[in-house]
C-alpha positions in Angstrom: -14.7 45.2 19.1 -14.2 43.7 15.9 -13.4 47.3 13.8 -10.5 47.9 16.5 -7.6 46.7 16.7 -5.5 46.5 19.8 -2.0 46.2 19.7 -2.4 44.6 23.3 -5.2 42.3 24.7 -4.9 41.2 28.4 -6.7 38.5 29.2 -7.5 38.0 32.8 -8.2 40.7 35.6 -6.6 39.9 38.6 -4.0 41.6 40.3 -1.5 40.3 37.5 -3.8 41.1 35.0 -4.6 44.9 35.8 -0.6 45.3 36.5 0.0 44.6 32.8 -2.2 46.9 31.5 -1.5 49.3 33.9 2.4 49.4 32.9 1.1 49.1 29.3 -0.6 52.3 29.7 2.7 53.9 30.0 3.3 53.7 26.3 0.9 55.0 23.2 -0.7 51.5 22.8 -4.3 50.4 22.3 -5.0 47.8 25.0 -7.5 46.1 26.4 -8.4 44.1 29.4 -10.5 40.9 29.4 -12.4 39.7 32.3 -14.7 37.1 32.5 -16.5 38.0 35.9 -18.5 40.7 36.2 -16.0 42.9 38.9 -12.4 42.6 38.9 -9.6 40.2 41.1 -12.9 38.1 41.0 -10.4 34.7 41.6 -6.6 34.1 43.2 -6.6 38.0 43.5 -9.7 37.5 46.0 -9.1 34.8 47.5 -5.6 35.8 49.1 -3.7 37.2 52.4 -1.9 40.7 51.2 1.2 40.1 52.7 4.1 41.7 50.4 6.9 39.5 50.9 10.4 41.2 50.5 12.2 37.7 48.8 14.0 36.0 51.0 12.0 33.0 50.4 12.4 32.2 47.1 14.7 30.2 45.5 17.8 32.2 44.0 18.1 32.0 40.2 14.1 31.7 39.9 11.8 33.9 38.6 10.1 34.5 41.7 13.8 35.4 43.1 14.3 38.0 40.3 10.5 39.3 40.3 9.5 39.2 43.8 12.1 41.9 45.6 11.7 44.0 42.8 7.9 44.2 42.8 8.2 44.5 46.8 10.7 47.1 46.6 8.3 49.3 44.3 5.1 49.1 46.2 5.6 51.9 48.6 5.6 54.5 45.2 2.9 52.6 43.7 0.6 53.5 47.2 1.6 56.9 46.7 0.9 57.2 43.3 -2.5 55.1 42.9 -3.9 55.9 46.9 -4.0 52.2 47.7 -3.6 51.5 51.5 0.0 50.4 52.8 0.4 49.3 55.7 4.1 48.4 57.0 4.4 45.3 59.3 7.6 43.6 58.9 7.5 39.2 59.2 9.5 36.9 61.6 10.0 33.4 60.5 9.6 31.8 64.3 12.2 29.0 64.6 11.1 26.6 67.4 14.1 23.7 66.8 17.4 23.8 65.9 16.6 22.7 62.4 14.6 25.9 62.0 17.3 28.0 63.4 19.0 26.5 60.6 16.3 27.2 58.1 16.3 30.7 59.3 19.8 30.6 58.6 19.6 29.7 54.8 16.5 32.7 54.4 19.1 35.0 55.8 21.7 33.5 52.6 18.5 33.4 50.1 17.8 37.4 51.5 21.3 37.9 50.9 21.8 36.5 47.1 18.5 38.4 46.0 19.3 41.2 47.5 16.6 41.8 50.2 17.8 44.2 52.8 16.6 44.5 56.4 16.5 41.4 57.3 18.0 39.8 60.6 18.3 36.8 62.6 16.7 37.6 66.4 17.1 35.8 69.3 14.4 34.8 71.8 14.2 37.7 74.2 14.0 39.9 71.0 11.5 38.2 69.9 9.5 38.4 72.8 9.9 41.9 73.3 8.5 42.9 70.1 5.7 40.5 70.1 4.9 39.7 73.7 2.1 36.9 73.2 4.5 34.5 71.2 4.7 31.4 71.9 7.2 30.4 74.9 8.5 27.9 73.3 10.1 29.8 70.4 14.1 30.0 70.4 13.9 33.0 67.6 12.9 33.8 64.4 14.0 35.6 61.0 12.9 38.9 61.4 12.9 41.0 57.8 11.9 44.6 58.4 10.6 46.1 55.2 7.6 43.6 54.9 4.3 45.4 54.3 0.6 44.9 53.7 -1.9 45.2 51.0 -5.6 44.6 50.1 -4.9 43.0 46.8 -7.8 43.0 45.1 -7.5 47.3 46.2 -4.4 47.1 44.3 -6.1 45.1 41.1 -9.0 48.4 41.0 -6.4 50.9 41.5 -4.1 49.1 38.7 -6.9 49.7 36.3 -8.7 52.7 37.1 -5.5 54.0 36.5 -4.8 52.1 33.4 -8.6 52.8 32.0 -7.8 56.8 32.9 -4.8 56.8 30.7 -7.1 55.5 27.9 -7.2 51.4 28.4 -10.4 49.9 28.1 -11.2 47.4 31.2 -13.6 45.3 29.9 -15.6 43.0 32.4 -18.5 40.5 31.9 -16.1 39.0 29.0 -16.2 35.2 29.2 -13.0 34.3 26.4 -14.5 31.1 24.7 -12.3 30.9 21.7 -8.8 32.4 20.5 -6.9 31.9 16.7 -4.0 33.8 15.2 -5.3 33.8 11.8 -3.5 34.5 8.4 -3.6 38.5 8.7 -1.3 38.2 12.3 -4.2 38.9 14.3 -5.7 37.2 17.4 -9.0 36.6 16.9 -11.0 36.6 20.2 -14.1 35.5 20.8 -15.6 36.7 24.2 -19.4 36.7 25.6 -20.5 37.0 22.0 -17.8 39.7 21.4 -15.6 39.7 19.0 -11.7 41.3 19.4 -8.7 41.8 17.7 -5.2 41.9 19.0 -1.7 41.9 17.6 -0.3 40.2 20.8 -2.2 38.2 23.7 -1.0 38.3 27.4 -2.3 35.2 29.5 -2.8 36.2 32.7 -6.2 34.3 33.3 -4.4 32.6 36.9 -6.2 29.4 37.5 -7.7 28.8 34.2 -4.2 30.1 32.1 -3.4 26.8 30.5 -7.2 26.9 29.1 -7.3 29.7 28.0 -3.8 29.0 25.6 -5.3 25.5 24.7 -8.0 28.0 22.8 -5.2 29.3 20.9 -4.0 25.6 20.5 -1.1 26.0 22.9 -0.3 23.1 25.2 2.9 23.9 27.1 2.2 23.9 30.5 -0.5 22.5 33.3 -2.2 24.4 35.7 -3.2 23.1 38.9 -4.9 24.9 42.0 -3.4 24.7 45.5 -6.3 25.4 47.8 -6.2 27.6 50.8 -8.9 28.1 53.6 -8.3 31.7 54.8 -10.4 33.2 58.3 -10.8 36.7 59.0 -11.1 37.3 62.9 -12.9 40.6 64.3 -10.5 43.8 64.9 -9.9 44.8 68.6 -8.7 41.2 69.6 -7.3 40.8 73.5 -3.9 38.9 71.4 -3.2 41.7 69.0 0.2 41.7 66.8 1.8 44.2 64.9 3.9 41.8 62.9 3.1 39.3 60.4 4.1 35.8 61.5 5.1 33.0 59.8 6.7 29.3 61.3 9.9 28.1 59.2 8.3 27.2 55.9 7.8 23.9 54.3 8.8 22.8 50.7 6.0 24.0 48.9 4.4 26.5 51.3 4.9 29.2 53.9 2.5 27.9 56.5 0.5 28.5 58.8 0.3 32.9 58.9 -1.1 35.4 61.3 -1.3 38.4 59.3 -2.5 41.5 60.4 -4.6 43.4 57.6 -4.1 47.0 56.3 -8.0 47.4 57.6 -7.2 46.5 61.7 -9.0 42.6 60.9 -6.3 40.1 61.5 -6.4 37.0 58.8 -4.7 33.1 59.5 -3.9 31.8 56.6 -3.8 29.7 54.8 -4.0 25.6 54.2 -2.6 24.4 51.2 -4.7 21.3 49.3 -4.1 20.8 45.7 -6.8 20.1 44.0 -8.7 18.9 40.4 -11.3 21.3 40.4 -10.2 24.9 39.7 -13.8 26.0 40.6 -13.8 24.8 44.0 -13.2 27.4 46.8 -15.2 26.2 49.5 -14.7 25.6 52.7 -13.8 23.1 54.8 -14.3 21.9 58.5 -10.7 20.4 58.8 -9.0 23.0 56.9 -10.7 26.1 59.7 -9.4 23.5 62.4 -5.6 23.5 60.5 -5.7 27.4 60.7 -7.0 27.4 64.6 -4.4 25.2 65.7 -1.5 27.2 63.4 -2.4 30.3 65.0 -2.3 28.7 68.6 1.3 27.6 67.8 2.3 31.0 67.3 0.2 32.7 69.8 -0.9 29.9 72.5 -3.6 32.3 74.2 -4.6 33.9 70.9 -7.9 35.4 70.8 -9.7 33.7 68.3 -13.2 35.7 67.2 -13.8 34.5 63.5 -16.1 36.6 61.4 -15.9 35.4 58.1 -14.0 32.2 56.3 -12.8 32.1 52.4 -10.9 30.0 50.6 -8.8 30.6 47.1 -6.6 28.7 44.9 -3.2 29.6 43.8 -2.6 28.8 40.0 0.5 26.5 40.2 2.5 25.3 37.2 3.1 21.8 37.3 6.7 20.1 36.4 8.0 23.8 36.6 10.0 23.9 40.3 6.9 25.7 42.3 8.0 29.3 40.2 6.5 31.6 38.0 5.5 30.4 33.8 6.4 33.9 32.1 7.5 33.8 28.6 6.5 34.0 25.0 5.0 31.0 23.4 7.2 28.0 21.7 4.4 27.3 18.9 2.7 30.5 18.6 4.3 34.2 18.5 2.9 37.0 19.8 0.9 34.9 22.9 2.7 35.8 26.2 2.0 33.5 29.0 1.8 35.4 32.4 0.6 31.8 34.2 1.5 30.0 37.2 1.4 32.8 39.3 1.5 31.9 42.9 2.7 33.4 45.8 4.2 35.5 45.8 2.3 37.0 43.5 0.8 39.5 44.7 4.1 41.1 45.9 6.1 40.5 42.5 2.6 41.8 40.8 4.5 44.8 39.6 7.7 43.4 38.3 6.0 41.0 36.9 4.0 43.7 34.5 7.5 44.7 33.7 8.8 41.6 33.3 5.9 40.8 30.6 6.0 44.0 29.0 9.7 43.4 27.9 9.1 40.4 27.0 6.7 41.8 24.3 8.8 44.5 23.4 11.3 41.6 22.4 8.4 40.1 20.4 7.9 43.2 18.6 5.7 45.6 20.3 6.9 48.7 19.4 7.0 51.0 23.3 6.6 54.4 22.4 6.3 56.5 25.8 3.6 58.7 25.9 3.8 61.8 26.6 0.7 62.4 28.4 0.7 59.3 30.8 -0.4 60.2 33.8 1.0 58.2 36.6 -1.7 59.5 39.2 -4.9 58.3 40.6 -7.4 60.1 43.3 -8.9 57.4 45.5 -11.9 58.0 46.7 -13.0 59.4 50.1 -13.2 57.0 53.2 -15.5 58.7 55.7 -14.5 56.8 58.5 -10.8 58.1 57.9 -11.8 61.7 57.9 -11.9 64.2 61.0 -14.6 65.5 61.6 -14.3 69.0 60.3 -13.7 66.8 56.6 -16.5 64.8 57.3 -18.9 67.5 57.7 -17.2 69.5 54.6 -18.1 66.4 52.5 -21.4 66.2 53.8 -21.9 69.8 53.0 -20.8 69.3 49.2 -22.9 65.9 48.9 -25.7 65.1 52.0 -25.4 61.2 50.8 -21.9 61.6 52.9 -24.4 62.0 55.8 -26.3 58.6 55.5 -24.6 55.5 57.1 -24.7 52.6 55.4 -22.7 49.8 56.8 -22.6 50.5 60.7 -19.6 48.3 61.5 -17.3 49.6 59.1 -18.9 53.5 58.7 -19.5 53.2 55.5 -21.6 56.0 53.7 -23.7 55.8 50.6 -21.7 58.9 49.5 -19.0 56.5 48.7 -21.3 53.4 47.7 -22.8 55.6 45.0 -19.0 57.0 44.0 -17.9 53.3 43.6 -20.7 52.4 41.3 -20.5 55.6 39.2 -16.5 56.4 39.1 -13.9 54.3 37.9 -14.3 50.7 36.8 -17.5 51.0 38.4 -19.0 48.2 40.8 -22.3 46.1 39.6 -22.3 43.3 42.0 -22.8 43.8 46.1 -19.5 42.0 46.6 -18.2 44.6 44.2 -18.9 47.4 45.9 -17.7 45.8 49.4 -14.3 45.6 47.7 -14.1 49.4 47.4 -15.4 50.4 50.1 -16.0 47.6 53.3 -19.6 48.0 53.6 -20.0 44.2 54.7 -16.7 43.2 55.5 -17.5 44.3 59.2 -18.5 42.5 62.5 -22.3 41.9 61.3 -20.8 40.9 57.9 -23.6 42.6 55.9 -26.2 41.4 58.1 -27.6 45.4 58.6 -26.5 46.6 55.3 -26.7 44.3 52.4 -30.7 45.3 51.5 -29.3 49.0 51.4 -26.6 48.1 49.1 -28.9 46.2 46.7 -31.4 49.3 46.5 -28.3 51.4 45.9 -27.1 49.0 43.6 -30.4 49.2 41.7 -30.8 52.9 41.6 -27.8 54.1 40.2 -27.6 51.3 37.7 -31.7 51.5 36.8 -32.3 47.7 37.1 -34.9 45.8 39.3 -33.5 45.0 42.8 -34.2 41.2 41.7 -31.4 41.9 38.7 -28.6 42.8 41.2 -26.2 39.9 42.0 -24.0 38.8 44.7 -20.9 38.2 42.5 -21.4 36.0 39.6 -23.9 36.1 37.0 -26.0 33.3 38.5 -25.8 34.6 41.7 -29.2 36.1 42.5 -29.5 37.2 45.7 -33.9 38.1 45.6 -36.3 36.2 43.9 -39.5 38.4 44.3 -41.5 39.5 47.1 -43.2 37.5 49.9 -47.0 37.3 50.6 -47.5 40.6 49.1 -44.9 42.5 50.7 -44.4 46.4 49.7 
C-alpha cells in the first residue's frame, strides 16, 4: 500500500512472475507480487504443455540458449525443495526424411554448444524398441535423456507460497491500470484502486508486457500472442508412451507433441496461430483436427479419448529473433522487462529469475542474503497418493480426509478446504482444481463442481451465487429455480 515501500514490485503472476519473487525472497527485500486475476498462472502459465526442455533447441548465443539448460538443469532441486511433482520422461525428435536426420543432426551440435548432456542420435530399431507404437515410417529420432515434466501452473503456486512464507506479499485481484517513476525515484502504481510504491518494477505480465511498460511510458518492444489449441486425452489409453515426442521442428515452433503429463493424462499439443487479440483463447475446430492428425503421425493407431480442450498464447516479442526480451529499460531506470517469454519458458523459468535478479542488482538493488530464508516448502497431502495405513491416519487427525469429493481424481475435501485456507489460498473453483484435480478427471467436474462451490462458499463466508469460475465476471449460479431448497 501507499505507506510501504517496496524495494521490489513484480508485476505479473505466472510462472515467470512467481520465480522472480521467489529468488527475491532469498535476500532481505520487501517485495511484492502483482496479479491481476483473482488465482495465480491465470494466462501463458495455464494455458501450456509442462514439458522441461533440456536446450538443444534453441539457438546458440540466445537468451533462451543461456537461460533454458540452466533452468532445466535446476528443476530436479527445486521439486525437492518446494514438493512440486517431477516426472522424468526424456523427448525424441522423430526424423522421418533425410532432411530430418539432418535436423536431428544440427540439435545434436545446438545440445552440444549449450551444453546439454544426454542427448543422442537413435536409430530406427532403437526407437522402436523404446516406444513400440511409433510410427513405421520413422528412420530415427534425437533422443535427449534428461527431459522431464511439470504441471506449470503447480510450479507458479509453489514459487510463491514459498516466496509469500519467506515474507513476500502475493497480491492477487490487482488489475495494474497506471505506472510513473515520479520525482522522489519511486514507481507509483496504481492497481484495482490500490495504490503501491516500488523502487524498481519487474515486467513479467507475459501477454500483456508491452502494456503494461507503455503505462510507465516505455515503448521498446511489441508483444504479440502465438495461439496454441492444447487436448487432454483420458489416462489408461490402449497407445500409452512413456516419452515425450516431438517431429523435427519447424522455424518458429516445435510441433505437433504427445506429451505425457506428470498426473498419468497424456496432452497433444499444441498449434501455433498468431494472433491480434491477446484475450482470445478459444478454441477451434481446425486447430483439434491439427492436433488429431499430429498425434496420428507419431502414433498411427493412437488411442485418441479427449476429455477436455484449451488453448493459450505464448507472449512473443516481435523483430527480436523468436528469444526472450530481458533487460533493463533504455528510457526509464529501474523498470526491468521480463517479456517475450515463450517457450521455453516454463523450463528456463528459474534461470530466468536469476537472470532478472542480476540484472537489478546491476541497477542498484542492494542483495543482502538473509539469513533466515528458508528454502523449504510442505506440499500439501494428496489422498489418492497415500497407502492406506496414511490415509486412514489422516482421516483420524481430520474426518474431512474421509469425504470424497471429486470421484475421478479421489480428491477429498480435506485437501479442498487446505487449498482454500493455506498458502496463497484458492477463491475461484478453477483455483482450487489447480491444487488439487478435483475436476480435471474423466467426468471433468460434472459430479463435483456443486461440492466445490459450497466448499468454496463455506470457508470463504460468501453466498454460493458470489463464487466464480475463474475471472471476476465469471459467475457460475444466478439464483435458485422455481423455488428450489
Amino acid at each position: 500500500m501507499k505507506d510501504k515501500i517496496y524495494d521490489v514490485a513484480v508485476i505479473g503472476g505466472g510462472i515467470t512472475g512467481t520465480g522472480v519473487i521467489h529468488e527475491l525472497a532469498k535476500y532481505k527485500l520487501e517485495t511484492a507480487l502483482l496479479e491481476r486475476g483473482l488465482d495465480l498462472a491465470v494466462g501463458a502459465t495455464k494455458g501450456n504443455g509442462g514439458v522441461v526442455h533440456p536446450g538443444y533447441d534453441p539457438h546458440p548465443g540466445t537468451l533462451k540458449a543461456k537461460l533454458n539448460p540452466a533452468g532445466a538443469r535446476m528443476y530436479p532441486r527445486l521439486s525437492k525443495e518446494l514438493g512440486f511433482g517431477l516426472r522424468r520422461t526424456g523427448t525424441l525428435v522423430v526424423a522421418y526424411s533425410d532432411r530430418d536426420l539432418k535436423k536431428v543432426d544440427e540439435l545434436l551440435d545446438n545440445a552440444a554448444v549449450n551444453g546439454v548432456e544426454q542427448v543422442e542420435k537413435i536409430n530406427a530399431a532403437q526407437l522402436r524398441h523404446r516406444e513400440p507404437h511409433i510410427n513405421p515410417a520413422a528412420l530415427g529420432a534425437l533422443l535427449a535423456h534428461t527431459t522431464t515434466m511439470i504441471d506449470p501452473f503447480e510450479v507458479a503456486i509453489a514459487f510463491a507460497e514459498n516466496a509469500q512464507d519467506n515474507g513476500a506479499d502475493i497480491l492477487t485481484g490487482q488489475n495494474v491500470t497506471g505506472i510513473s517513476k515520479e520525482d522522489d525515484g519511486l514507481f507509483h502504481i496504481t492497481a484495482s484502486g490500490n495504490q503501491y510504491l516500488a523502487r524498481f518494477v519487474v515486467d513479467a505480465a507475459g501477454i500483456f508486457a508491452d502494456d503494461v511498460a507503455a503505462m510507465a511510458g516505455i515503448h521498446e518492444y511489441r508483444i504479440q500472442g502465438r495461439h496454441g489449441n492444447l487436448v487432454v486425452m483420458d489416462k489408461g489409453l490402449k497407445t500409452p508412451i512413456q516419452t515425450v515426442m516431438f517431429p523435427c521442428p519447424g522455424p518458429d515452433t516445435k510441433g505437433i507433441a504427445l506429451i505425457p503429463t506428470v498426473s498419468g493424462n497424456t496432452l497433444i499439443g499444441s498449434t501455433a496461430t498468431m494472433r491480434s487479440d491477446k484475450n482470445d483463447v478459444s478454441n477451434d475446430a481446425e486447430g483439434i483436427d491439427e492436433l488429431v492428425a499430429g498425434a496420428r503421425h507419431l502414433i498411427p493407431g493412437a488411442d485418441i479419448r479427449i476429455i477436455r480442450t484449451f488453448a493459450g498464447q505464448r507472449p512473443v516479442a516481435l523483430d527480436n529473433d523468436n528469444d526472450f526480451y530481458i533487460r533493463e529499460s533504455e528510457t526509464v531506470p529501474g523498470f526491468i522487462h521480463a517479456a517475450g517469454i515463450q517457450s521455453p519458458g516454463a523450463a528456463s523459468s528459474p534461470a530466468v529469475a536469476e537472470y532478472v535478479v542480476s540484472l537489478l542488482a546491476d541497477a542498484g538493488l542492494d542483495l543482502k542474503p538473509d539469513p533466515d530464508y528458508d528454502p523449504f516448502r510442505q506440499p500439501k497431502p494428496d489422498f489418492s497418493t497415500l497407502s492406506p495405513d496414511e490415509q486412514d491416519r489422516l482421516i483420524r487427525q481430520d474426518p474431512a480426509y474421509g469425504q470424497i469429493v471429486c470421484r475421478c481424481e479421489t480428491v477429498t475435501e480435506g485437501e479442498i478446504v487446505a487449498a482454500i485456507r493455506e498458502g496463497v489460498g484458492a477463491r475461484t473453483v478453477e483455483a482450487v482444481k489447480r491444487r488439487t484435480r478435483a475436476g480435471m478427471g474423466r467426468c471433468q467436474s460434472g459430479f463435483c463442481q456443486s461440492r466445490v462451490i459450497d466448499i468454496l462458499a463455506r470457508e470463504l463466508g460468501i453466498p454460493q451465487e458470489d463464487v466464480r469460475l475463474e475471472e471476476e465476471n465469471a459467475r457460475i449460479l444466478y439464483g435458485k429455480i422455481k423455488g428450489a431448497v
